[in-house]
N, C-alpha and C positions, 0 to 999 in steps of 0.2 A: 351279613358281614361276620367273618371270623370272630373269636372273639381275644382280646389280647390279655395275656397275664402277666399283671404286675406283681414282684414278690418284693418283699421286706426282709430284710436278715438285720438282726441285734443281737445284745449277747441276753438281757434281761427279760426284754418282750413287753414289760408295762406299757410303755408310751406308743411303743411299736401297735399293741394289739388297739390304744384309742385310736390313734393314725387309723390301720386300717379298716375300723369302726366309721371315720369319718370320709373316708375316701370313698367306701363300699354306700354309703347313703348318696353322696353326689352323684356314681357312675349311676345310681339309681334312678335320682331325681332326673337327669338329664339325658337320660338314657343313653350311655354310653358301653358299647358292649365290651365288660373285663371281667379278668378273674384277680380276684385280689387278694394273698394271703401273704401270712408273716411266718418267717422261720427262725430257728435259730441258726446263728453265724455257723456255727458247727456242721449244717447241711449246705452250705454255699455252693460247696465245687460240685456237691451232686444236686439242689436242684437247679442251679441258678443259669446253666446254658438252658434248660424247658424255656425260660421267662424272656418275654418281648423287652420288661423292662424291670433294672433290680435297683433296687433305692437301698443302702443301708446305713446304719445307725451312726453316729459322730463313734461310738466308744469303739467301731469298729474299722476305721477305715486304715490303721494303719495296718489294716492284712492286706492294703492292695498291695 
Protein backbone atom coordinates (compact mmCIF):
# COMPACT_ATOMS: atom_id res chain seq x y z
CA UNK A 1 0.00 0.00 0.00
CA UNK A 2 1.04 3.59 -1.03
CA UNK A 3 1.85 5.42 1.51
CA UNK A 4 -0.32 8.71 2.47
CA UNK A 5 1.11 12.21 3.49
CA UNK A 6 -0.23 14.05 6.07
CA UNK A 7 1.15 17.64 6.47
CA UNK A 8 0.46 20.23 9.18
CA UNK A 9 0.92 24.00 8.45
CA UNK A 10 1.06 26.68 11.63
CA UNK A 11 2.50 29.71 11.90
CA UNK A 12 4.75 28.95 15.39
CA UNK A 13 5.22 25.01 15.10
CA UNK A 14 5.55 24.23 18.97
CA UNK A 15 2.29 22.43 19.33
CA UNK A 16 2.42 21.55 15.74
CA UNK A 17 5.79 19.70 16.05
CA UNK A 18 4.17 17.66 19.65
CA UNK A 19 0.96 16.85 17.39
CA UNK A 20 3.07 15.29 14.83
CA UNK A 21 5.40 13.72 17.54
CA UNK A 22 2.17 11.97 18.46
CA UNK A 23 0.54 11.06 15.34
CA UNK A 24 3.92 9.78 13.89
CA UNK A 25 3.99 7.16 17.16
CA UNK A 26 0.26 5.94 16.54
CA UNK A 27 0.75 5.39 12.54
CA UNK A 28 3.70 3.50 14.13
CA UNK A 29 2.10 1.44 16.62
CA UNK A 30 -0.77 0.40 14.44
CA UNK A 31 0.86 0.20 11.57
CA UNK A 32 -0.46 2.57 9.34
CA UNK A 33 1.44 3.49 6.22
CA UNK A 34 2.04 7.76 6.35
CA UNK A 35 4.17 10.24 5.99
CA UNK A 36 3.75 12.94 8.44
CA UNK A 37 5.31 16.35 8.53
CA UNK A 38 4.76 19.93 9.69
CA UNK A 39 5.30 23.11 7.84
CA UNK A 40 5.23 26.36 8.18
CA UNK A 41 2.00 28.36 6.91
CA UNK A 42 4.31 30.24 4.62
CA UNK A 43 4.90 26.89 2.40
CA UNK A 44 1.16 26.04 2.17
CA UNK A 45 0.38 26.80 -1.53
CA UNK A 46 3.74 25.12 -2.42
CA UNK A 47 3.76 21.99 -0.47
CA UNK A 48 0.14 21.41 0.38
CA UNK A 49 -1.39 20.14 -3.23
CA UNK A 50 1.79 16.91 -2.64
CA UNK A 51 -0.39 16.06 0.75
CA UNK A 52 -3.30 13.39 0.69
CA UNK A 53 -4.30 15.30 3.76
CA UNK A 54 -3.41 19.01 5.27
CA UNK A 55 -4.55 19.69 8.89
CA UNK A 56 -3.82 23.33 9.98
CA UNK A 57 -3.36 25.30 12.99
CA UNK A 58 -6.65 27.43 14.57
CA UNK A 59 -4.03 30.77 14.22
CA UNK A 60 -4.20 29.90 10.65
CA UNK A 61 -7.26 29.24 9.22
CA UNK A 62 -8.45 32.57 8.43
CA UNK A 63 -5.93 32.20 5.03
CA UNK A 64 -8.57 30.01 3.71
Amino acid sequence: MEKKHIYLFCSAGMSTSLLVSKMRAQAEKYEVPVIIEAFPETLAGEKGPAADVVLLGPQIAYML
